[in-house]
KOLLO-217749 format. One record per residue: residue number from 1; residue in one letter; chain; x, y, z of N, C-alpha, C, CB in turn. Coordinates in nm, 3 decimals. Glycine has a CB too. Layout:
<rs>
(r NUM,'A','A',(X,Y,Z),(X,Y,Z),(X,Y,Z),(X,Y,Z))
...
</rs>
This chain:
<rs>
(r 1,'X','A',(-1.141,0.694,-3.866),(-1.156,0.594,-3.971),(-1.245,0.480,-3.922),(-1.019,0.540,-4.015))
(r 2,'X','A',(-1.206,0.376,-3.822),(-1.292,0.320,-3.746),(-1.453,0.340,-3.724),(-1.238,0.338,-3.651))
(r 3,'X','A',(-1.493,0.476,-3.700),(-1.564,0.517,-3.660),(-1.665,0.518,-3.811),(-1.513,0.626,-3.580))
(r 4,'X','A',(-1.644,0.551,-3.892),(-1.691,0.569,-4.027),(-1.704,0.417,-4.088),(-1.586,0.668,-4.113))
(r 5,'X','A',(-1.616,0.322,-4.035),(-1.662,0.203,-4.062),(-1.850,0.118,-4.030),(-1.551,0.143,-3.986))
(r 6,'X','A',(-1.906,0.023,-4.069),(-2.075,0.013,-4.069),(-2.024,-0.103,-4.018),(-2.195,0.019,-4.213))
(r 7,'X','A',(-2.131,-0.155,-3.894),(-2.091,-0.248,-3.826),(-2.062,-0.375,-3.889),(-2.170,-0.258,-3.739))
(r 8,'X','A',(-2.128,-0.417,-4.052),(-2.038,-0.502,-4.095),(-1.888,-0.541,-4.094),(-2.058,-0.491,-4.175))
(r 9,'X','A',(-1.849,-0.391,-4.144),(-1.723,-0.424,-4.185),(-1.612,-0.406,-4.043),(-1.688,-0.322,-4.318))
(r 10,'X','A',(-1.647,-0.359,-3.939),(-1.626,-0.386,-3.803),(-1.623,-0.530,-3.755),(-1.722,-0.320,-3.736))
(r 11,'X','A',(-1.715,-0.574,-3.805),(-1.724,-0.711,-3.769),(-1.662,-0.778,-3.849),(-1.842,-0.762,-3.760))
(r 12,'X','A',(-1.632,-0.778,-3.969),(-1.506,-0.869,-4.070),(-1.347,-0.817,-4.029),(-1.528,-0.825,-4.271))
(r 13,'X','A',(-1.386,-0.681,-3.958),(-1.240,-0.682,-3.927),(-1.211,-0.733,-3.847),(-1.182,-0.593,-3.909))
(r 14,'X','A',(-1.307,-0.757,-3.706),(-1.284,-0.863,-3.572),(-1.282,-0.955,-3.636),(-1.384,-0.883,-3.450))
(r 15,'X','A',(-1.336,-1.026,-3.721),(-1.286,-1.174,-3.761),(-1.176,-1.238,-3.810),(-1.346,-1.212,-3.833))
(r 16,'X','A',(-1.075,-1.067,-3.918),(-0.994,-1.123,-3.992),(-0.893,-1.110,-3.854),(-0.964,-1.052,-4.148))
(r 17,'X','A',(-0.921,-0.984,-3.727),(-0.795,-1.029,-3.638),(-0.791,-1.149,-3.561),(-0.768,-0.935,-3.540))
(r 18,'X','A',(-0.908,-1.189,-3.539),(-0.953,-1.326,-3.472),(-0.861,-1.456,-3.582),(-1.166,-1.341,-3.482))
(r 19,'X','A',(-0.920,-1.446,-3.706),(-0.824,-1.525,-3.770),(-0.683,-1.482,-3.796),(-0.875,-1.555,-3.881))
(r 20,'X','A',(-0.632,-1.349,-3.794),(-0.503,-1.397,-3.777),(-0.448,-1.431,-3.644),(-0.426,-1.311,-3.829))
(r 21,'X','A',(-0.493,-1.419,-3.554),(-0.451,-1.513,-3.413),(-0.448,-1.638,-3.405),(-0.527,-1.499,-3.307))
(r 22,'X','A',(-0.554,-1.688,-3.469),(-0.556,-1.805,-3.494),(-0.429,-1.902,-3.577),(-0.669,-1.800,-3.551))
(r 23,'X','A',(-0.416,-1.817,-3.663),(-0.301,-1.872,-3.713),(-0.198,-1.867,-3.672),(-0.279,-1.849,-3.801))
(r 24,'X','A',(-0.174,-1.781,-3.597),(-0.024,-1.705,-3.536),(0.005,-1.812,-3.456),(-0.028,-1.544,-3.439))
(r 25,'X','A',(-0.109,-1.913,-3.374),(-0.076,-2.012,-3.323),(-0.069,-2.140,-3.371),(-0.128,-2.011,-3.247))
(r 26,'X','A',(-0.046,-2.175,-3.504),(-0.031,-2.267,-3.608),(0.135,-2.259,-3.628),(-0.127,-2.225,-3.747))
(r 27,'X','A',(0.226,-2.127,-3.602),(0.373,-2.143,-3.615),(0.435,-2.202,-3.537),(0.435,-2.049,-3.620))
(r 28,'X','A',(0.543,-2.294,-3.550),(0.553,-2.382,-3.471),(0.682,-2.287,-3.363),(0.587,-2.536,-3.556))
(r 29,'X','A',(0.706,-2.189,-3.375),(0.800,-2.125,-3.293),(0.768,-2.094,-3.147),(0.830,-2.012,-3.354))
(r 30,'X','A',(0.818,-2.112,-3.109),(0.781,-2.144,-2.959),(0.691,-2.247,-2.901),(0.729,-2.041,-2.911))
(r 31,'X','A',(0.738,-2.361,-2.972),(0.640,-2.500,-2.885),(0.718,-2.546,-2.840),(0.555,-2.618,-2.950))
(r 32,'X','A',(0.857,-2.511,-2.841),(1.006,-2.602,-2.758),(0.994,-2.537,-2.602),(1.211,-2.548,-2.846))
(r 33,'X','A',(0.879,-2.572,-2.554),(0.882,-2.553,-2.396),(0.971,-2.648,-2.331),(0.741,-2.572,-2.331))
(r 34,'X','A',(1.091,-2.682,-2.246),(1.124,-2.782,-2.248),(1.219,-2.734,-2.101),(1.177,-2.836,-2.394))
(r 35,'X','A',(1.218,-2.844,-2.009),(1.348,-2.829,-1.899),(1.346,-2.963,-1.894),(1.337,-2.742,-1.739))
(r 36,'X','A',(1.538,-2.942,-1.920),(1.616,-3.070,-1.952),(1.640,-3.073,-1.816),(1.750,-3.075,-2.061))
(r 37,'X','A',(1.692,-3.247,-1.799),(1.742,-3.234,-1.668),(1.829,-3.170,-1.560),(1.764,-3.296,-1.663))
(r 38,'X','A',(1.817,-3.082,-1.469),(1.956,-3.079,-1.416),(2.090,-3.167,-1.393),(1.936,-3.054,-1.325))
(r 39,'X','A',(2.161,-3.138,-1.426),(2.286,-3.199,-1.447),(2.397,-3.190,-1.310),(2.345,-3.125,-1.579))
(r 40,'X','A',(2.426,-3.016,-1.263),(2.489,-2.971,-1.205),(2.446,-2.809,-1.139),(2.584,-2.993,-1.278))
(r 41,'X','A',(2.426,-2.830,-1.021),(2.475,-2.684,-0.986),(2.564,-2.613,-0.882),(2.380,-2.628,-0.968))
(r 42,'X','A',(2.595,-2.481,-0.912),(2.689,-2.431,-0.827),(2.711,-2.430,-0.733),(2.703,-2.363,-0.824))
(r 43,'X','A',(2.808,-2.436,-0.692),(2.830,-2.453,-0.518),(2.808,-2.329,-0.459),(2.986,-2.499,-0.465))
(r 44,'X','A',(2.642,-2.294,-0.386),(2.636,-2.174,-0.362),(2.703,-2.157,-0.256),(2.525,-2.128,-0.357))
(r 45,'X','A',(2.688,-2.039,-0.221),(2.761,-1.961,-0.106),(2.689,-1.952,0.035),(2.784,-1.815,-0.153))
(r 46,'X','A',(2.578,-2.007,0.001),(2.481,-1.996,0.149),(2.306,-2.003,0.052),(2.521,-1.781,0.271))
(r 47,'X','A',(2.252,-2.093,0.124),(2.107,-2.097,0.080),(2.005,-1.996,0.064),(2.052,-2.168,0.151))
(r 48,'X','A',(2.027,-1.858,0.101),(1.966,-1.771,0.086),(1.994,-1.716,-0.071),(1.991,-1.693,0.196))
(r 49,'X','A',(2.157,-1.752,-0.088),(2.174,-1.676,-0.264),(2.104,-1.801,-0.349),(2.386,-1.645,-0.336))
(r 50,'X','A',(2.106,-1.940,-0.277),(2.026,-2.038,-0.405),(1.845,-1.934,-0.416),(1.995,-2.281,-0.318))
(r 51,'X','A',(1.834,-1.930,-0.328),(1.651,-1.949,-0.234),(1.621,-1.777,-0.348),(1.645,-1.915,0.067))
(r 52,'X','A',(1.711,-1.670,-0.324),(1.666,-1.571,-0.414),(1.729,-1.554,-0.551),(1.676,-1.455,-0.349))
(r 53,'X','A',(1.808,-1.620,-0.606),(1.878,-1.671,-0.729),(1.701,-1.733,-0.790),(2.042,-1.818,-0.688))
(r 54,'X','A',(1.719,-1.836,-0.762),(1.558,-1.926,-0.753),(1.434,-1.864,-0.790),(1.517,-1.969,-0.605))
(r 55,'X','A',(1.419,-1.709,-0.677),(1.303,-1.660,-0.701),(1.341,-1.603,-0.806),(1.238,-1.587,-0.607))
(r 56,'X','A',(1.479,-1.504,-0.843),(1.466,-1.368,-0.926),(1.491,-1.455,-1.081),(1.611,-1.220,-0.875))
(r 57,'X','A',(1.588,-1.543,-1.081),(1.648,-1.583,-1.189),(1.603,-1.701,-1.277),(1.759,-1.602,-1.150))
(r 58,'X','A',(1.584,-1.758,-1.209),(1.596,-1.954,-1.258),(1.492,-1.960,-1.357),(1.547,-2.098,-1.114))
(r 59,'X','A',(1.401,-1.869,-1.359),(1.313,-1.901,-1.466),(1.372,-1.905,-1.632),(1.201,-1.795,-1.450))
(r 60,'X','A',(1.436,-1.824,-1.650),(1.545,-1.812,-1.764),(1.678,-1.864,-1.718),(1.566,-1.659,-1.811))
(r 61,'X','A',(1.760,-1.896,-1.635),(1.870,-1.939,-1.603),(1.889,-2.068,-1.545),(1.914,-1.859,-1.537))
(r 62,'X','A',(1.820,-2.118,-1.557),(1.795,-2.337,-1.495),(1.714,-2.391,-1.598),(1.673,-2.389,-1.307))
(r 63,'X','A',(1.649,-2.521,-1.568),(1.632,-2.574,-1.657),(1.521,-2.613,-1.559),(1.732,-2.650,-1.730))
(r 64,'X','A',(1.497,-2.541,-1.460),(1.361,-2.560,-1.386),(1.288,-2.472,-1.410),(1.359,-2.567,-1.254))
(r 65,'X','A',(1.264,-2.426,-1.505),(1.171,-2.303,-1.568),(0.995,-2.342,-1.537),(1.205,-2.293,-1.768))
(r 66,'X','A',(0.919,-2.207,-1.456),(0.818,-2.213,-1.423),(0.736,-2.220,-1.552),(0.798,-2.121,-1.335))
(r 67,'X','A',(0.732,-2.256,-1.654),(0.640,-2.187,-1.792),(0.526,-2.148,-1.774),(0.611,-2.271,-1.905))
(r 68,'X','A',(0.475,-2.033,-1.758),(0.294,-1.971,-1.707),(0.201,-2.012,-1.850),(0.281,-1.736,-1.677))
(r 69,'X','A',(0.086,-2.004,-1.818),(0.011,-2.015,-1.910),(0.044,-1.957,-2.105),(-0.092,-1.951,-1.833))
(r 70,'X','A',(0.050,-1.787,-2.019),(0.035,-1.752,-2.154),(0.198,-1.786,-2.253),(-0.016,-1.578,-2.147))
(r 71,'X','A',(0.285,-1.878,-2.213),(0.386,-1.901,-2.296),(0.373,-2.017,-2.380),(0.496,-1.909,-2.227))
(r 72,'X','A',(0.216,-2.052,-2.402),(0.162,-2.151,-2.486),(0.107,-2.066,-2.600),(0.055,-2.244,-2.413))
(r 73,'X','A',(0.064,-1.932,-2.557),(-0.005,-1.848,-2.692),(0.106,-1.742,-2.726),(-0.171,-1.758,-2.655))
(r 74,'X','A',(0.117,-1.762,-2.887),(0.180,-1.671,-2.990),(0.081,-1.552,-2.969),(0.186,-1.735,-3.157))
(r 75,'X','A',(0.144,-1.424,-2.985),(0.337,-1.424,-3.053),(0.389,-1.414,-2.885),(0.415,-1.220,-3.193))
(r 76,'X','A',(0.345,-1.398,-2.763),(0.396,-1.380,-2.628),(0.493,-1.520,-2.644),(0.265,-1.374,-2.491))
(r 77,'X','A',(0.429,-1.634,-2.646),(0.548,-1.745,-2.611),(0.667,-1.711,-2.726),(0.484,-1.930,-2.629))
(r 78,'X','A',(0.645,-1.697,-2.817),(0.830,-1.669,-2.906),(0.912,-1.582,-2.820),(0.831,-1.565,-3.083))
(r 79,'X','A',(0.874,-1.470,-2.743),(0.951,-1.366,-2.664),(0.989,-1.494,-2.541),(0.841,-1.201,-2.606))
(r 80,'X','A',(0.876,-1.567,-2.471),(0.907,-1.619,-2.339),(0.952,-1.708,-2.398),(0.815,-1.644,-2.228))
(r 81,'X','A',(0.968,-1.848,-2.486),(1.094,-1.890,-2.566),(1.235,-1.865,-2.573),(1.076,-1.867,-2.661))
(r 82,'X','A',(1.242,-1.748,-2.665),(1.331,-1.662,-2.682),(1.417,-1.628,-2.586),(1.285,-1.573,-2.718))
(r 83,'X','A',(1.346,-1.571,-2.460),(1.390,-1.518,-2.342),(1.493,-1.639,-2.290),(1.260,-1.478,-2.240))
(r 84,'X','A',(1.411,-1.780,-2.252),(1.473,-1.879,-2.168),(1.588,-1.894,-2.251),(1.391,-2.012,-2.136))
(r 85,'X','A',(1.586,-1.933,-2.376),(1.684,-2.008,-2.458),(1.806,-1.882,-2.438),(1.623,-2.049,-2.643))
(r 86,'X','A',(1.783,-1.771,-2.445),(1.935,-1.666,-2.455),(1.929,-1.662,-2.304),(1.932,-1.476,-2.550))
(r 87,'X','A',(1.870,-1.714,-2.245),(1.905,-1.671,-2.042),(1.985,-1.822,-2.069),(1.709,-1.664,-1.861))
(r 88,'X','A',(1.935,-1.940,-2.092),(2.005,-2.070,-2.048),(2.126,-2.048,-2.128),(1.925,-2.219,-2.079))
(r 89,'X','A',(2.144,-2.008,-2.236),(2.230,-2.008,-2.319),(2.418,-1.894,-2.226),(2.121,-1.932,-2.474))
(r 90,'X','A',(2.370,-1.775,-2.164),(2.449,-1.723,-2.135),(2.474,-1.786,-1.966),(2.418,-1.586,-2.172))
(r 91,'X','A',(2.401,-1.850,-1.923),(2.417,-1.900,-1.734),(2.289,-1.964,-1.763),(2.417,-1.755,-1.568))
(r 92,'X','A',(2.320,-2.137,-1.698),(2.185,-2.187,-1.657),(2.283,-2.273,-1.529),(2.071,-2.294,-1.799))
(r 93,'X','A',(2.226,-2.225,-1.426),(2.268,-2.313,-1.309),(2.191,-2.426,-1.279),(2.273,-2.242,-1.192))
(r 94,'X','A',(2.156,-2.466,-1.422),(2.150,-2.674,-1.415),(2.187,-2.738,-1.476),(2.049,-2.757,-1.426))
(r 95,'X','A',(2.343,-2.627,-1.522),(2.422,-2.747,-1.591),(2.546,-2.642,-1.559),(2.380,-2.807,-1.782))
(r 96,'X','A',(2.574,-2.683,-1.435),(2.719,-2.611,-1.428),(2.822,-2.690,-1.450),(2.752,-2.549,-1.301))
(r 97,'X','A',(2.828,-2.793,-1.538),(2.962,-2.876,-1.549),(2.967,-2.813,-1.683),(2.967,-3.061,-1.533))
(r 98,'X','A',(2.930,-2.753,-1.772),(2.986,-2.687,-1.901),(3.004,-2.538,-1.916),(2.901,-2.722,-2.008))
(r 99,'X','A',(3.132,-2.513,-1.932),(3.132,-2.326,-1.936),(3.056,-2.272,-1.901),(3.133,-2.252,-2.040))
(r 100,'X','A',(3.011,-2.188,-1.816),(2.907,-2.064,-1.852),(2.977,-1.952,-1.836),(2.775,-2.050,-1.763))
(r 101,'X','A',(2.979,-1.889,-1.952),(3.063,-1.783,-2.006),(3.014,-1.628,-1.968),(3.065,-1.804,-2.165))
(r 102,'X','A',(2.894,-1.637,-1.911),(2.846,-1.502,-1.853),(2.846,-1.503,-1.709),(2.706,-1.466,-1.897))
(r 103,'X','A',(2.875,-1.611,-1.657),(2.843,-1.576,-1.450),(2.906,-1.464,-1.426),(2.919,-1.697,-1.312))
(r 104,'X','A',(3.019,-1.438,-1.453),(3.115,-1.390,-1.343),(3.044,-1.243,-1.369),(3.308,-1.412,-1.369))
(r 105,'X','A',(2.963,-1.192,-1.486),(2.831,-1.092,-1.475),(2.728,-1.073,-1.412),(2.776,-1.088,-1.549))
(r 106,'X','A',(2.697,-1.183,-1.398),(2.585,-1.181,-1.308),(2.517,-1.069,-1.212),(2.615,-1.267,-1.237))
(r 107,'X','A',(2.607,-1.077,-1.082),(2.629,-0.964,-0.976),(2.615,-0.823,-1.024),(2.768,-0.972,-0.918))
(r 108,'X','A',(2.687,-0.756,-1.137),(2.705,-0.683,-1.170),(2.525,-0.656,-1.308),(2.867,-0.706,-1.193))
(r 109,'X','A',(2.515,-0.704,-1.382),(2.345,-0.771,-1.419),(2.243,-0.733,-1.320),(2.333,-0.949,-1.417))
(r 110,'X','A',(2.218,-0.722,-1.220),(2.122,-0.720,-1.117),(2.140,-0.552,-1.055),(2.158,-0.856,-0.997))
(r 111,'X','A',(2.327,-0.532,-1.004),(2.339,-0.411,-0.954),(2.310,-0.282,-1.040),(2.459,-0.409,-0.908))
(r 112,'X','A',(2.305,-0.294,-1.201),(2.254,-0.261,-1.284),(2.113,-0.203,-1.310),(2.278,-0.336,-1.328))
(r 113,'X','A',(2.036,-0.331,-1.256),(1.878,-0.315,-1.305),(1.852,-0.420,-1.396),(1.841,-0.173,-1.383))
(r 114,'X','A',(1.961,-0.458,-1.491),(1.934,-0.511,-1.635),(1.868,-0.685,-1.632),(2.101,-0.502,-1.725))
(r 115,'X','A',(1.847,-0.693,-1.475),(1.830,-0.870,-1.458),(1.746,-0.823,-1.335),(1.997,-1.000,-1.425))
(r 116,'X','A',(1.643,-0.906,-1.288),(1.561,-0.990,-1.408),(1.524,-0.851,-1.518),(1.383,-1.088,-1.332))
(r 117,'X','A',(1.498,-0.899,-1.599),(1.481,-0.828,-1.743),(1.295,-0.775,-1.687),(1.505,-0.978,-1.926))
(r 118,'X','A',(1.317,-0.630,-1.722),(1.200,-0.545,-1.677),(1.130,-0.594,-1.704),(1.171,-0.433,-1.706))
(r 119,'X','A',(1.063,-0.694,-1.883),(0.961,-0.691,-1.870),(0.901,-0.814,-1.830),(0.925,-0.643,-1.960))
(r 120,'X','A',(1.021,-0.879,-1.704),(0.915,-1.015,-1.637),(0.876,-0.967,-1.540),(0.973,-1.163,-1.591))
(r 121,'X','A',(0.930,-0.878,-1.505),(0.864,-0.797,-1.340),(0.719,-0.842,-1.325),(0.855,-0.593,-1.339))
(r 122,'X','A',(0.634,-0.726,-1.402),(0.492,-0.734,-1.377),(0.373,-0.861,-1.417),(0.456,-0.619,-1.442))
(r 123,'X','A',(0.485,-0.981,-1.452),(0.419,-1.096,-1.447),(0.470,-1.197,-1.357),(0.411,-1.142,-1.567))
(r 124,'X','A',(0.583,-1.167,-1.273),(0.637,-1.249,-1.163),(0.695,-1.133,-1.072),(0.754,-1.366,-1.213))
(r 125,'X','A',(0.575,-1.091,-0.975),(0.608,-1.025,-0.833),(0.708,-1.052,-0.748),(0.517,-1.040,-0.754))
(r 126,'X','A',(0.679,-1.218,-0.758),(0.753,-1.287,-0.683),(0.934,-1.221,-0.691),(0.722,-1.444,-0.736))
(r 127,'X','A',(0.985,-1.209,-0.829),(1.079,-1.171,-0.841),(1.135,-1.054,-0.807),(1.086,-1.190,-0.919))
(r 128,'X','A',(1.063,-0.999,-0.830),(1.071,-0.833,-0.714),(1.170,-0.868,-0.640),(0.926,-0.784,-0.592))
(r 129,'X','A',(1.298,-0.816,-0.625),(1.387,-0.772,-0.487),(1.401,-0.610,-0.412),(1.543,-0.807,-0.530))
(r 130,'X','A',(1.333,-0.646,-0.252),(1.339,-0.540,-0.236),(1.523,-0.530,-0.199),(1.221,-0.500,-0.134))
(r 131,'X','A',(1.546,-0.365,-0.134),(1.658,-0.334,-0.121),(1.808,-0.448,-0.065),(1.622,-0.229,-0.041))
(r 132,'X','A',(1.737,-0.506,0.076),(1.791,-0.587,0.121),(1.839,-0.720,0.066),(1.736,-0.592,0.194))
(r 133,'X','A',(1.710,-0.745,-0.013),(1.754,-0.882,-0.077),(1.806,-0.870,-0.228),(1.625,-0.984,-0.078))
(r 134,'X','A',(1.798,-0.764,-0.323),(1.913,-0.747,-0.430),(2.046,-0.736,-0.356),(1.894,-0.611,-0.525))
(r 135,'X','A',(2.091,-0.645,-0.242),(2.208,-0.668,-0.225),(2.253,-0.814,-0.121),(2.250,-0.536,-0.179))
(r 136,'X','A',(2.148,-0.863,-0.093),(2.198,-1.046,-0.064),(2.269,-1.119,-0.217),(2.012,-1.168,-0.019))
(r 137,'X','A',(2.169,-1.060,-0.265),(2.156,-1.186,-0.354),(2.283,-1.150,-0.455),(1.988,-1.203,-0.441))
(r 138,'X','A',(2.316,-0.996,-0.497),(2.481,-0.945,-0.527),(2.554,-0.990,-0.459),(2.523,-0.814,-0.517))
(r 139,'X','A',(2.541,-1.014,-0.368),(2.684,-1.057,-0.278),(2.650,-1.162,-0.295),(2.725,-1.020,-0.122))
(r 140,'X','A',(2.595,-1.254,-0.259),(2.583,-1.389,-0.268),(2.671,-1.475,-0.411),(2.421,-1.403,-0.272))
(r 141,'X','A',(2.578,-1.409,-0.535),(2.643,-1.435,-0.646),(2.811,-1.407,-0.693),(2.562,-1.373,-0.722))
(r 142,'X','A',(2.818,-1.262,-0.611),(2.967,-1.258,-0.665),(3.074,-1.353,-0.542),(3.021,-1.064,-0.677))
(r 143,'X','A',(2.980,-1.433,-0.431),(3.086,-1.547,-0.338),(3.045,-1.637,-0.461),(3.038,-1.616,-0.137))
(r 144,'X','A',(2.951,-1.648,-0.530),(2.884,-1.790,-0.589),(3.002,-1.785,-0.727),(2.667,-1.779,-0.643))
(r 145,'X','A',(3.005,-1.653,-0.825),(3.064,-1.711,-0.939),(3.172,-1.677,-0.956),(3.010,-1.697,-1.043))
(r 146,'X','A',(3.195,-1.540,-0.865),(3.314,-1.457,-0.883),(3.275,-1.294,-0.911),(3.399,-1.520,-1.010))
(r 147,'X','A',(3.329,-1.211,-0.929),(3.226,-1.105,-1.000),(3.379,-1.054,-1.152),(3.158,-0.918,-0.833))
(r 148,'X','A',(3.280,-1.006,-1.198),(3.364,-0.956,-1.331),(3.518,-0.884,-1.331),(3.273,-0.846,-1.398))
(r 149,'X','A',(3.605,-0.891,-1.430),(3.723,-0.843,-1.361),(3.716,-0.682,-1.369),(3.861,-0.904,-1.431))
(r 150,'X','A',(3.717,-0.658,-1.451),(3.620,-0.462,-1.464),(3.601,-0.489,-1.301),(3.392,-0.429,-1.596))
(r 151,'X','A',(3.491,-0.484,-1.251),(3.487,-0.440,-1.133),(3.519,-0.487,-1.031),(3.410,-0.414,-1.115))
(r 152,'X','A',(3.643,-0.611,-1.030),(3.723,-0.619,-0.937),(3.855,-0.461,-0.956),(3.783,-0.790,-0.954))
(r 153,'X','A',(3.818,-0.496,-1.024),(3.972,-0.362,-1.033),(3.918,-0.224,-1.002),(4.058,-0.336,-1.221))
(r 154,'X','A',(3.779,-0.196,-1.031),(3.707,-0.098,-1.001),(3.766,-0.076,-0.869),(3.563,-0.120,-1.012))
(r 155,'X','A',(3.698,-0.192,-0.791),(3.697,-0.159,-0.632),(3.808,-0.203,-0.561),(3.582,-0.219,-0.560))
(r 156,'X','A',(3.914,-0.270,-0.634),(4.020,-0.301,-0.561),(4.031,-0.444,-0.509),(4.024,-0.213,-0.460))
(r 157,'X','A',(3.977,-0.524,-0.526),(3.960,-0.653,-0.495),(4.008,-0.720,-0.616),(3.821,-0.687,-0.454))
(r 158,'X','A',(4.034,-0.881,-0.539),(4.074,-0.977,-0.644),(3.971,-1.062,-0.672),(4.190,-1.055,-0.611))
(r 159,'X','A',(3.965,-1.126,-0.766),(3.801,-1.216,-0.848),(3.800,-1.313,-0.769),(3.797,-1.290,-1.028))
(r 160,'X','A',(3.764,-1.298,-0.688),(3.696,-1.411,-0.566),(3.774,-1.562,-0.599),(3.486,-1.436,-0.592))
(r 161,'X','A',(3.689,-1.671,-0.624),(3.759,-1.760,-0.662),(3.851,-1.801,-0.746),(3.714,-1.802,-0.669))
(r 162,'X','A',(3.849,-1.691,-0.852),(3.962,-1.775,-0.992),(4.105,-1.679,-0.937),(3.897,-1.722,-1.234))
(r 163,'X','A',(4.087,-1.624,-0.806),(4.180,-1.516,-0.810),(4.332,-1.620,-0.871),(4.191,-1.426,-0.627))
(r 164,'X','A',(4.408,-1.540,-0.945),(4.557,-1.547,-0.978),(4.547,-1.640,-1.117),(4.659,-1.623,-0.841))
(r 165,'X','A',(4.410,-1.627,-1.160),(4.397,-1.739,-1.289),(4.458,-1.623,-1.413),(4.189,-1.810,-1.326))
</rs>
């Protein structure tokens, strides 16, 4: 079809996608780039689980969020938006004085695969854990929040800190 198109109308079609990009960045959804202050954070377990917490996580889970370039251009920033607001929303370790109702997942999130979320990988290397340092940074987290009760009972253990709650 393309192909049968005459370079006019090739060229009005690059324009009308050019203009709808253009507009796509006229919606105001995703201009709430924003890190509020830290407030509070967890009493880690040793500086190595802050130091790779930091690298793998914090971008969606603190309120020290790196924001890269392209989370200024639509439609990518509504996803990287999107992303921070449901990461701060379930754990942001810069405000640990209010509930966070997902930590004690965390550990179990990572041993998974399901964190960091695949598709920040290939735009933050940095986050990459090789073998050694996913299982630091699992252990680390489950001294840091606790780990889930499912898999305390899995393995026979009691939930780290809230044990007997």
């Amino acid at each position: 079809m393309i192909g049968a198109l005459t370079r006019r109308d090739r060229l009005r079609l690059a324009a009308l996608f050019v203009g709808l990009f253009l507009a796509l960045q006229l919606v105001p959804y995703g201009w709430r780039r924003s890190n509020p202050p830290v407030v509070a954070e967890p009493a880690w377990d040793s500086p190595r689980t802050r130091e790779l917490f930091f690298r793998a996580c914090a971008d969606c889970h603190s309120n020290q969020t790196k924001w890269p370039w392209y989370s200024r251009i639509a439609p990518v920033s509504w996803l990287v938006v999107k992303d921070v607001e449901r990461g701060r929303e379930h754990l942001n370790a810069s405000e640990w004085q209010r509930e966070q109702k997902d930590a004690r997942e965390a550990a179990e999130e990572v041993r998974e695969g399901s964190m960091p979320l695949p598709i920040y990988l290939p735009a933050h290397p940095e986050a990459r854990l090789d073998a050694v340092e996913k299982a630091d940074l699992i252990r680390g987290l489950e001294a840091t929040f606790g780990a889930e009760r499912g898999d305390d009972e899995r393995r026979g253990r009691s939930g780290g800190r809230d044990r007997g709650r």
